[in-house]
C-alpha positions in Angstrom: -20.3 -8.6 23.9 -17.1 -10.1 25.0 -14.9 -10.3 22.0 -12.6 -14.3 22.2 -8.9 -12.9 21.7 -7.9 -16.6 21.9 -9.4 -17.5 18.6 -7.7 -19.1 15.8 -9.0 -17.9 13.0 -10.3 -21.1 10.2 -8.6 -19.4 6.9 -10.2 -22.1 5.0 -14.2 -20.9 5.5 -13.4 -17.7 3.3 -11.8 -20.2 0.8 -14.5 -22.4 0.5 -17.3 -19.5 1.0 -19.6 -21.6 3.7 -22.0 -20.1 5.8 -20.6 -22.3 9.3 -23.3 -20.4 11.2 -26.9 -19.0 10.0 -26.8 -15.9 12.1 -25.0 -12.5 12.8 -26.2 -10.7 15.8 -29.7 -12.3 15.3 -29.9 -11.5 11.5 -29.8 -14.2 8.8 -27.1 -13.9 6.5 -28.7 -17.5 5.0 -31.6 -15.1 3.7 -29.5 -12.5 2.3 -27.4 -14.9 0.3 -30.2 -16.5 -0.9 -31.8 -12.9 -2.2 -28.2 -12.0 -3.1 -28.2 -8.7 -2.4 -27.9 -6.3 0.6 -30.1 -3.6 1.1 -30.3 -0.3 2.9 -32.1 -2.0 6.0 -30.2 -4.9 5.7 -27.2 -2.3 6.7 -28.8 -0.3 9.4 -29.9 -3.6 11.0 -25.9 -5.4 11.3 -24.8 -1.7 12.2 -26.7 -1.2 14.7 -26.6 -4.9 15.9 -22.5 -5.2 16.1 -22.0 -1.6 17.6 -24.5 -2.0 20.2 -22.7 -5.0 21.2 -18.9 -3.7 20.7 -18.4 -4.9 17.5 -18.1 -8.6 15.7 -15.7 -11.1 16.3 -14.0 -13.7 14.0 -16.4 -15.4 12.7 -18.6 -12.8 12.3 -16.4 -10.9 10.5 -15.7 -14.1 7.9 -19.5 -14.1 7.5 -19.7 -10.4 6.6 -16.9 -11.5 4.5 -19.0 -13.5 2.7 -21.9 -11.6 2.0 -19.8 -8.9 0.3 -18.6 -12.0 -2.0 -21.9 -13.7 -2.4 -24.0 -11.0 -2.8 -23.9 -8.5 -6.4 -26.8 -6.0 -4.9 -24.9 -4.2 -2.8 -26.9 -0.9 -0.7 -24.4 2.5 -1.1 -23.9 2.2 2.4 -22.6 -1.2 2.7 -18.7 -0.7 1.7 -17.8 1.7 4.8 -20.1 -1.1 7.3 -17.8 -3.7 5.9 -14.4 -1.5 5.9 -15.4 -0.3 9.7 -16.4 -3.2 11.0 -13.9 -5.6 9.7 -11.3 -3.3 10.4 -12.3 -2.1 14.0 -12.3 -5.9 14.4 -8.8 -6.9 12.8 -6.9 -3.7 14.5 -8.7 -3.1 17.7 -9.8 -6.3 18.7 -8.2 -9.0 17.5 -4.5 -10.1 19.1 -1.9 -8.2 19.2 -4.3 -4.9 19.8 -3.6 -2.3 17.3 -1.2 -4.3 15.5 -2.1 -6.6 12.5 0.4 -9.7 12.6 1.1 -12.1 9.9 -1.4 -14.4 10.5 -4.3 -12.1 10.5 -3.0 -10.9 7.3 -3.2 -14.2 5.7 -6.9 -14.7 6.9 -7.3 -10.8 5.0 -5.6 -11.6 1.7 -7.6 -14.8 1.7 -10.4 -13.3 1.7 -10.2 -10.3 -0.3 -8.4 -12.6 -3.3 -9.9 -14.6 -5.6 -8.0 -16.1 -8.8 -4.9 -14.7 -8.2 -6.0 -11.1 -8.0 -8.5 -9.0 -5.4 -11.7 -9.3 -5.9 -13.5 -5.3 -5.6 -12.4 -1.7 -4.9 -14.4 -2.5 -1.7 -12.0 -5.7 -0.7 -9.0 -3.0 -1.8 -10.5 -0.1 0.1 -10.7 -2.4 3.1 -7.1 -3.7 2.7 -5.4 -0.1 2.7 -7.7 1.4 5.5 -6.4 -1.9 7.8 -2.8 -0.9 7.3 -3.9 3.0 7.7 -5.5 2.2 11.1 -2.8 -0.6 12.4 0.0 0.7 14.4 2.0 -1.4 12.0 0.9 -4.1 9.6 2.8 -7.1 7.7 4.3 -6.0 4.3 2.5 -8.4 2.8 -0.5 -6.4 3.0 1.0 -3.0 1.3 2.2 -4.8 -1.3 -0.8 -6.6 -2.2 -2.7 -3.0 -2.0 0.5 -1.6 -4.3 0.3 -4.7 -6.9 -2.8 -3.7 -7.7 -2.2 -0.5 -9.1 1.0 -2.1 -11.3 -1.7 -4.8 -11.9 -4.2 -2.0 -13.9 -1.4 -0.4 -15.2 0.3 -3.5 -16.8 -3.0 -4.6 -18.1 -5.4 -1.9 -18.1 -7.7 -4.3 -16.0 -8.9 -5.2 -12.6 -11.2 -3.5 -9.6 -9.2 -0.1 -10.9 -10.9 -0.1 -14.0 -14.2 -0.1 -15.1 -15.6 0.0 -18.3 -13.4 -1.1 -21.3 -10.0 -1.8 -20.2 -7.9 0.7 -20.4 -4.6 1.5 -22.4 -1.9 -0.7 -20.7 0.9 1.3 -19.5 -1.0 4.2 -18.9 -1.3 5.6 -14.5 -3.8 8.1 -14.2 -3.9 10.6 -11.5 -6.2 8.3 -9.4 -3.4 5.8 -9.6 -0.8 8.1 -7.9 -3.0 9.0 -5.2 -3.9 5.4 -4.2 -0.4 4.7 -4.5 0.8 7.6 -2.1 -2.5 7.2 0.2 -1.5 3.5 0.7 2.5 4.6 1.2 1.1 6.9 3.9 -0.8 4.7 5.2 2.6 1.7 6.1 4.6 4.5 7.3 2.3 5.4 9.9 3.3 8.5 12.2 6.5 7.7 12.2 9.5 8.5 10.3 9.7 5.4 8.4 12.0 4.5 4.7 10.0 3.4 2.0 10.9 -0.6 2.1 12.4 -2.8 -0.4 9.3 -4.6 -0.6 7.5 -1.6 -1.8 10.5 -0.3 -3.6 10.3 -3.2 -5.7 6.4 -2.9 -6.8 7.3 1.0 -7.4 10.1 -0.1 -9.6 7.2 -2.5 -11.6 5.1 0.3 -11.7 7.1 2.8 -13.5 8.6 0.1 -15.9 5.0 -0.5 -17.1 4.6 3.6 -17.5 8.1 4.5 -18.9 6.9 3.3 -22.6 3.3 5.7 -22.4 3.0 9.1 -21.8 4.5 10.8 -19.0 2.8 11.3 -16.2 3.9 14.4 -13.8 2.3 13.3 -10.9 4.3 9.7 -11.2 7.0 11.3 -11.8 7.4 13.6 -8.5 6.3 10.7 -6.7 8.3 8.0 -7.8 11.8 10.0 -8.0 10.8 11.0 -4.3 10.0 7.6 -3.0 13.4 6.3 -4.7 15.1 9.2 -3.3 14.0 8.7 0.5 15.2 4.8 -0.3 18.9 6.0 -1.3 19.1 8.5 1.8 18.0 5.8 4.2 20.7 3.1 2.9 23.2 5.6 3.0 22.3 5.9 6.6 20.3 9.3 6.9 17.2 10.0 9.3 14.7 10.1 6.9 11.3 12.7 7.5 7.9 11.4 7.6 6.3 10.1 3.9 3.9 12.9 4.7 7.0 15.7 4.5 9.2 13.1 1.7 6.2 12.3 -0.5 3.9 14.8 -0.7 2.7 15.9 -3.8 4.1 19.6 -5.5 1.8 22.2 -6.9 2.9 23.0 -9.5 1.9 19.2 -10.4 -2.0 20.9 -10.9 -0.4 23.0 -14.0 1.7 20.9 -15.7 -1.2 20.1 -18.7 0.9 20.3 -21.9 4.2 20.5 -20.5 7.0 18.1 -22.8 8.1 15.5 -20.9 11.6 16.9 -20.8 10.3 19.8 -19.1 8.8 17.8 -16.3 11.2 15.4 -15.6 13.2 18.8 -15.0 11.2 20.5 -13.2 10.7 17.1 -10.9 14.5 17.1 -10.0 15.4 20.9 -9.3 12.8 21.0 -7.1 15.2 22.6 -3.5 12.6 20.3 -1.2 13.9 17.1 -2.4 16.2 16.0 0.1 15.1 18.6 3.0 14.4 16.8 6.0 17.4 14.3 5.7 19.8 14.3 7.9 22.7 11.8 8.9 21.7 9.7 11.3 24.0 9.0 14.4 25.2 5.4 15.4 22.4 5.8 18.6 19.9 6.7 16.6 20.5 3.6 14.1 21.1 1.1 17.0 17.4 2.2 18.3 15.9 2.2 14.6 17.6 -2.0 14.9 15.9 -2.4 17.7 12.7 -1.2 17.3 12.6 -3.1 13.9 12.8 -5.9 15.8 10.2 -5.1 18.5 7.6 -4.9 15.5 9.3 -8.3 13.8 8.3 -10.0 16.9 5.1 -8.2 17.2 3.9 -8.9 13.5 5.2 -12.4 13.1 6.9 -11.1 9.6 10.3 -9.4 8.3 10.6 -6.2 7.9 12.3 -5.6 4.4 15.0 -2.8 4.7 16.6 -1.2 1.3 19.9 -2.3 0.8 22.6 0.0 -1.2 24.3 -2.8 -3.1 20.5 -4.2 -4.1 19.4 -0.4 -5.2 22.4 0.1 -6.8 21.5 -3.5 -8.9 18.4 -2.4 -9.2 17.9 0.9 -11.1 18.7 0.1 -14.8 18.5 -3.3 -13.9 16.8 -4.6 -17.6 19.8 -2.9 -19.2 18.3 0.9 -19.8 16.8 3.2 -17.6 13.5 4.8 -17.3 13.4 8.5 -17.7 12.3 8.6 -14.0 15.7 7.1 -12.9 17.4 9.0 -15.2 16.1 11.4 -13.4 17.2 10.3 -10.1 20.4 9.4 -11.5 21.4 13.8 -12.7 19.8 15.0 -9.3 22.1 12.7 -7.3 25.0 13.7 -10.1 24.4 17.5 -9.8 23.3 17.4 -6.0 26.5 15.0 -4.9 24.5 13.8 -1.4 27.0 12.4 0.7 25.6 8.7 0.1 26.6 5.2 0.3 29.9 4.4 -2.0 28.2 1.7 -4.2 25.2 4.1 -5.0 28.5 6.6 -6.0 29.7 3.9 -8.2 26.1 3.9 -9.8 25.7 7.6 -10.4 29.0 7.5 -12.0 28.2 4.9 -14.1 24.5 5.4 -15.4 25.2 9.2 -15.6 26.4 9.1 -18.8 23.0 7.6 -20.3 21.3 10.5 -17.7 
């Protein structure tokens, strides 16, 4: 099947959930909805339908769209159909090839949200694997994917609870994970700063878990993310979230260690800052440049840190989480050569560190 790169997509038929055609690859989705559910052969017929013809194309994919909305049965294979094909679909076929630009992210988040918040851990899972497979994706995508964890955390609700909702304020382990699988996922291959933009949701995130108990896994991952922010505004080459981010074993063995003792062991950690280095005025000029490549690309600003907004930032409601305070002795006792306004910060919240 030849897929029509020229379509505009209609973001209003996810909106107003209407079936504009009866038919995908020959099989009724009118007779699905009207069973409302999908079963195991309703799968392995749209499967094998949509790969034997090279996959779907727009309006296919709103229709599949739609039958993960309007239909509660669901078979246990129907989640990865949905997050292949639409993906395979948004990345690979759709314009600009392997890229995701603005306005295909605005047909995404329209469908996957519904009152405000998303809809399913399937419309979720299907959000992060788009900006895993994209060569780059808008921001607004990672930070919808991101405000849903501080979402289940503020409230103990949403598609990242089940059950009775959960203590707010409280990240569990699965949290951390989805938040460092979707960081991976927007910094690609590349050696790429955590963003402002997800800074920000980060920020939201550990406001929500400073007042619960600590959580050691948050804690390595959050003081790392902020680190890798203050070494690229201070105008360091910054290694890939992989090497930044990842998680520390000793993480596995921390069960009923005082939260003193892990906020210390967080910060003395030698591999914090490895793989920084200062970056030379060649190397930033290219880093401009090939910011704006993807800006023109993706139809939507990029969202650098800035020293002067971190330095606002951190402490910002007038006291500081134990995770900055954090942050704030290991820059104190490390003294990284970093930008004079994020000095001016260390020297002025390390007294309450």
């Amino acid at each position: 099947m030849k897929h029509d790169r020229d379509h505009v997509f209609d973001w209003s038929v996810c909106q107003r959930v209407r079936v504009f055609v009866s038919v995908v690859k020959g099989i009724s989705i009118e007779e699905i909805i009207a069973r409302g559910s999908i079963s195991e052969g309703d799968v392995l017929r749209l499967r094998s339908a949509c790969y034997a013809s090279g996959g779907i194309d727009a309006k296919e994919a709103e229709l599949l769209m739609m039958l993960d909305e309007r239909c509660p049965g669901q078979a246990r294979t129907w989640a990865a159909f949905l997050v292949e094909a639409v993906t395979d679909f948004l990345v690979e076929h759709a314009e600009p090839e392997g890229y995701v630009n603005a306005a295909n992210a605005a047909w995404l988040i329209g469908c996957v949200m519904r009152d405000g918040a998303i809809r399913s851990r399937t419309a979720l899972e299907l959000v992060v694997h788009v900006i895993d497979r994209a060569r780059w994706a808008p921001e607004s995508l990672v930070r919808l994917a991101l405000e849903q964890v501080r979402d289940a955390v503020v409230s103990g609700q949403g598609p990242l609870r089940t059950g009775d909702a959960a203590t707010p304020g409280r990240i569990t382990e699965a949290d951390v994970e989805l938040v460092r699988r979707i960081l991976y996922a927007f910094g690609g291959d590349g050696n790429v700063a955590v963003t402002r933009a997800e800074a920000e949701v980060l920020f939201d995130i550990d406001a929500a878990v400073s007042v619960g108990p600590p959580s050691p896994a948050w804690s390595d991952l959050f003081v790392k993310a902020l680190a890798n922010v203050v070494m690229a505004t201070s105008s360091y080459a910054v290694p890939t979230r992989e090497e930044a981010l990842r998680r520390e074993a000793w993480i596995a063995d921390s069960s009923g260690v005082s939260p003193l003792d892990i906020l210390r062991s967080v910060v003395a950690l030698p591999s914090l800052l490895a793989g920084y280095r200062a970056q030379s005025k060649e190397e930033a000029a290219l880093d401009r440049l090939e910011r704006q490549r993807i800006e023109l690309i993706v139809n939507e600003r990029v969202t650098e840190g800035e020293a002067q907004w971190l330095a606002e930032r951190i402490g910002r409601d007038g006291r500081l989480s134990p995770n900055e305070m954090a942050l704030i002795a290991y820059l104190e006792r490390e003294s990284p050569d970093i930008h004079p306004a994020l000095k001016d910060m260390v020297v002025r919240l390390a007294p309450a560190a």
